[in-house]
C-alpha positions as CSV (number, residue, x, y, z in Angstrom):
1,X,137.9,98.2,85.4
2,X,136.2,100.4,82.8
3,X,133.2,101.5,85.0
4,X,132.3,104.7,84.1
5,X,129.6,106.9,83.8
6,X,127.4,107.9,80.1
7,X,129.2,111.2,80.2
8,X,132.2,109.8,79.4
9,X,133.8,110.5,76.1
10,X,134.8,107.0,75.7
11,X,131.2,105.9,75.9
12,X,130.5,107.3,72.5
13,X,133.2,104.7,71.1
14,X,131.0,101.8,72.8
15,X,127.7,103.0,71.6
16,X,129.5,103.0,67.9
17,X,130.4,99.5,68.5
18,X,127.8,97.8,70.2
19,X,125.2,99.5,67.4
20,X,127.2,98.3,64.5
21,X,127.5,94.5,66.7
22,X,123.9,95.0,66.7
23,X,123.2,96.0,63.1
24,X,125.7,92.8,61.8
25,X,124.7,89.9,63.7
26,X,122.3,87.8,62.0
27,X,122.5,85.2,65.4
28,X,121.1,87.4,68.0
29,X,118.1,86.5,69.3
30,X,115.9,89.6,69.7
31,X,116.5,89.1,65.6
32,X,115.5,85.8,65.5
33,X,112.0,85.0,66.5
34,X,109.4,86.8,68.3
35,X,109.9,87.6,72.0
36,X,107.8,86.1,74.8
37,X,107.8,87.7,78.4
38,X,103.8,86.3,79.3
39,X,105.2,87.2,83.4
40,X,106.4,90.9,83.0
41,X,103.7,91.3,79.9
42,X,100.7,90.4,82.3
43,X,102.4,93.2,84.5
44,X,101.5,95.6,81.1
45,X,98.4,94.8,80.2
46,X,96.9,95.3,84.4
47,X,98.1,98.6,83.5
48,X,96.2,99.5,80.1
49,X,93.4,98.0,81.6
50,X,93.6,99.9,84.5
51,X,93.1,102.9,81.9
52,X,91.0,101.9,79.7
53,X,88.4,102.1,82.7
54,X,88.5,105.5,82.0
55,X,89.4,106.2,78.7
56,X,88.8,104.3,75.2
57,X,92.2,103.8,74.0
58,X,95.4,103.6,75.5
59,X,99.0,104.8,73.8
60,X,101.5,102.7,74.7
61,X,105.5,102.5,73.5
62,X,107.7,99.4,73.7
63,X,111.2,100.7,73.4
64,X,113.9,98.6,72.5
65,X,111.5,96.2,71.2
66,X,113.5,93.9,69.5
67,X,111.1,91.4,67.6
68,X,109.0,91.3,69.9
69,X,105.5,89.3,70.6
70,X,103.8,92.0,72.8
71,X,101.0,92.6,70.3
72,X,99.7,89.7,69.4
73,X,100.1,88.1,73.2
74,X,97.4,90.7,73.9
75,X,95.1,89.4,71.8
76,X,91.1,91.1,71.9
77,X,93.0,93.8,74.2
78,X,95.2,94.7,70.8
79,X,92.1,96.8,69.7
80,X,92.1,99.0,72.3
81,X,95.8,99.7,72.0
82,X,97.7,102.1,69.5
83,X,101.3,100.5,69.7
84,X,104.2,102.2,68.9
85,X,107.2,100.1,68.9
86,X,111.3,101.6,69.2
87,X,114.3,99.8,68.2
88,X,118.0,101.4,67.2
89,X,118.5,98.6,64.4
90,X,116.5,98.3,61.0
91,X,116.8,94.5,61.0
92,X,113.3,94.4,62.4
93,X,111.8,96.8,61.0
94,X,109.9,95.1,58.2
95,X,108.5,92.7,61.0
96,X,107.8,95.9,63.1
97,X,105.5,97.6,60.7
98,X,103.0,94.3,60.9
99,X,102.9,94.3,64.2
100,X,102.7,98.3,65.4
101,X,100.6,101.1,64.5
102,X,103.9,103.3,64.3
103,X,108.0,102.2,63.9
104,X,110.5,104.4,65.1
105,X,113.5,103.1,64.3
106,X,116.5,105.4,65.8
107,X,116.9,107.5,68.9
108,X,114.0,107.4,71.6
109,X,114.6,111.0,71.8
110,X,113.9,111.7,68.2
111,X,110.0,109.9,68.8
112,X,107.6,111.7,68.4
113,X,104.2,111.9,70.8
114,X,103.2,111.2,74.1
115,X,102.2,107.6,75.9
116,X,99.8,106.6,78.4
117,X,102.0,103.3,79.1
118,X,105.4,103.1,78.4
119,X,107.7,100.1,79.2
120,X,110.5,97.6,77.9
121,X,111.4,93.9,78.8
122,X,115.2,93.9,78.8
123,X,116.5,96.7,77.9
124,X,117.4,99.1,80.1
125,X,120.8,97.1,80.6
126,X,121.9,97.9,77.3
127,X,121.5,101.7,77.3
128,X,124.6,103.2,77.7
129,X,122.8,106.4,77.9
130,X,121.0,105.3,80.7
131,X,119.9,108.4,82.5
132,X,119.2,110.4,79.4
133,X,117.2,107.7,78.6
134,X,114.6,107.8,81.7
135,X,114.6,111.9,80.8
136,X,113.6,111.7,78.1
137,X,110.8,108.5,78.4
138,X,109.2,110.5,81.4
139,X,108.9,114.0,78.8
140,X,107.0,111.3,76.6
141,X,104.9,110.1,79.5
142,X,101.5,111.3,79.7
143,X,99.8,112.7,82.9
144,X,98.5,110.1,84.8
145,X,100.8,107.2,82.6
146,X,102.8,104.7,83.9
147,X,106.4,103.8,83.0
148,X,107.3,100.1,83.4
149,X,110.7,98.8,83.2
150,X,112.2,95.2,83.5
151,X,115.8,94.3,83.8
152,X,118.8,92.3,85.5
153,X,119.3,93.9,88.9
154,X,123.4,94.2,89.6
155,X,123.4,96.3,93.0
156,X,123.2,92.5,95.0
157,X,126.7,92.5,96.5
158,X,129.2,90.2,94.0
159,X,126.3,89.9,91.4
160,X,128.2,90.7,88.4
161,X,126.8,91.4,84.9
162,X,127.9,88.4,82.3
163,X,130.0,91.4,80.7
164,X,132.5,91.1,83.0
165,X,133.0,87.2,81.8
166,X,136.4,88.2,80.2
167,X,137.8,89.3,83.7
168,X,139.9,86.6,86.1
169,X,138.6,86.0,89.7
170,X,141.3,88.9,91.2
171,X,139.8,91.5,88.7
172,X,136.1,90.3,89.5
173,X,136.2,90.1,93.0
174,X,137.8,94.1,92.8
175,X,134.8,95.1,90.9
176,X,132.6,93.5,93.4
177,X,133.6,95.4,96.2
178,X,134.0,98.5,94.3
179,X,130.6,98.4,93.3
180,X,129.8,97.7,96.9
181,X,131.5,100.9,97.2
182,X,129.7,103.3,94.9
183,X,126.2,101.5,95.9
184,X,126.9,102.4,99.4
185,X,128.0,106.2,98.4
186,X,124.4,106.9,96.0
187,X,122.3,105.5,99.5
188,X,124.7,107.8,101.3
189,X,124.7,110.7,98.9
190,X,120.5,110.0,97.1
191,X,122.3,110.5,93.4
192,X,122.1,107.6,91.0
193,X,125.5,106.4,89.7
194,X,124.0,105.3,86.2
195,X,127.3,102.7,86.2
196,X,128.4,101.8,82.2
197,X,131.0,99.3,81.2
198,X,132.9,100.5,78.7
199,X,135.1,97.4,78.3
200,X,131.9,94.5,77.9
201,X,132.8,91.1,77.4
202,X,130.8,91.0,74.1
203,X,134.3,92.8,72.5
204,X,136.6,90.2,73.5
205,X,134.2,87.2,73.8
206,X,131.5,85.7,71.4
207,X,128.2,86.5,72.5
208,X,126.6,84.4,75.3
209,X,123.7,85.7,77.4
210,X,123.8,89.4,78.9
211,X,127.8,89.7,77.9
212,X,126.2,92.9,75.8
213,X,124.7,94.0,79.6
214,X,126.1,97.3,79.6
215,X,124.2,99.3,82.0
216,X,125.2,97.7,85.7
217,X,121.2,98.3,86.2
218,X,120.3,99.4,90.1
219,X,117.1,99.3,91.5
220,X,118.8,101.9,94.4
221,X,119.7,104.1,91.3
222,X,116.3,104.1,89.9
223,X,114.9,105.0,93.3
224,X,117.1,108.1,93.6
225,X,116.7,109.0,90.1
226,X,112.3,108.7,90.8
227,X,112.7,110.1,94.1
228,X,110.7,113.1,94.4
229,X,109.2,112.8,90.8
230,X,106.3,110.2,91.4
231,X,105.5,107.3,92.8
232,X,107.4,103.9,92.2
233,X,105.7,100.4,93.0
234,X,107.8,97.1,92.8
235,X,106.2,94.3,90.9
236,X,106.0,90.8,91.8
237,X,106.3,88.4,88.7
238,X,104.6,85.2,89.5
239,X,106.8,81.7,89.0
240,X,105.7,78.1,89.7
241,X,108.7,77.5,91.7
242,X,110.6,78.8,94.7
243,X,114.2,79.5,92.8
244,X,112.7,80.6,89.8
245,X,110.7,83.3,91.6
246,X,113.5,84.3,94.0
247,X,115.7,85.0,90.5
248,X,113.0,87.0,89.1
249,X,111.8,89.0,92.1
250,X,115.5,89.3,93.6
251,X,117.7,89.5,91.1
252,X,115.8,91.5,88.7
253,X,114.5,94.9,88.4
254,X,110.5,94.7,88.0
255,X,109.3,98.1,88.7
256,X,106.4,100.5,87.7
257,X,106.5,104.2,87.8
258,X,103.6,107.1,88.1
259,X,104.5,110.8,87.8
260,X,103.3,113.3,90.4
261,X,100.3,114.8,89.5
């Protein structure tokens, strides 16, 4: 099944090919036009204005930015903000450095600074370094910041993540109730499985929507990994319909996190 965890030696081979997928494809579309989240954005921007009540400017990172839109969707707010965006690819980096007061293109662990509002829009479930990942954003978190992450949500039972596409219905429906499984055992046992599929559909298949969806993302992981280390809140995305909101609020990860003071 390939499931694995980012301690796995083989994991390094995936990150060296999904970065150099990443750092060839021209037809992706986080490098095609800007992004445009308005829903989980708004979820942002309550939060630097919640501290700008108190303080003048707020520090906030967007990792795994892509090309993204967040700056100018915040319009007037956008002087108030001193925006550093992350990304592992150069391919928008010239694009980057209009938009942000600072680039960092590489490793979130080699950024430099601290944040007052961190948060990404899709991202998570790429990370094949997942929990390193959320170490190392809440050493960049400020006291008193907020961390704010939005992603697929795969601990639904038989959800799958598009990367298993390549799989028949036998091999699926054993992955299903495997990961039934394990999300039963990190309830049981409070430690975050941090799931990675080393064998995504992206290899084998051309690229369609979430087949580079790594990271089997888990809200029940996230709450064990935060347990005891702050406070986490679930957000509510708003939707002018009843399906669409029960896909966003169900099916997807929408949380915001506050460290113990």
């Amino acid at each position: 099944m390939h499931l694995t965890h980012e301690d796995n030696p083989e994991i390094a081979t995936l990150r060296r090919r999904m970065d150099a997928f990443y750092a060839s494809s021209a037809d992706y579309p986080a490098f095609q036009q800007p992004s445009d989240n308005p829903e989980e954005w708004t979820c942002v921007k309550e939060t630097i204005l919640q501290h700008l009540r108190t303080e003048e400017t707020c520090h906030v990172l967007e990792f795994g930015v892509g090309r993204t839109g967040f700056p100018g969707w915040l319009g007037e707010l956008r002087k108030s903000v001193r925006f550093t965006a992350q990304d592992v690819t150069p391919t928008n980096a010239d694009y980057l450095q209009s938009q942000a007061d600072k680039v960092q293109i590489g490793k979130i662990s080699d950024i430099r600074g601290t944040f007052d509002v961190i948060f990404s829009t899709f991202v998570l479930e790429h990370m094949s370094d997942p929990k390193h990942t959320l170490e190392t954003l809440l050493k960049l978190l400020r006291p008193g910041g907020a961390l704010l992450l939005f992603c697929p949500r795969y601990d639904f039972p038989f959800y799958l993540s598009h990367s298993a596409d390549h799989y028949g219905w036998f091999q699926r429906l054993r992955i299903a109730m495997y990961l039934c499984w394990r999300r039963l055992a990190t309830v049981l046992t409070r430690r975050p499985a941090f799931i990675v599929h080393a064998d995504p559909a992206l290899l084998h298949m051309e690229w369609q929507m979430d087949r580079d969806a790594i990271h089997w993302a888990s809200l029940i992981d996230l709450r064990m990994f935060f347990r005891n280390r702050g406070q986490i809140q679930k957000l509510v995305i708003r939707s002018g319909s009843v399906k669409d909101w029960c896909v966003k609020n169900f099916l997807r990860i929408n949380l915001r996190f506050t460290p113990a003071s």
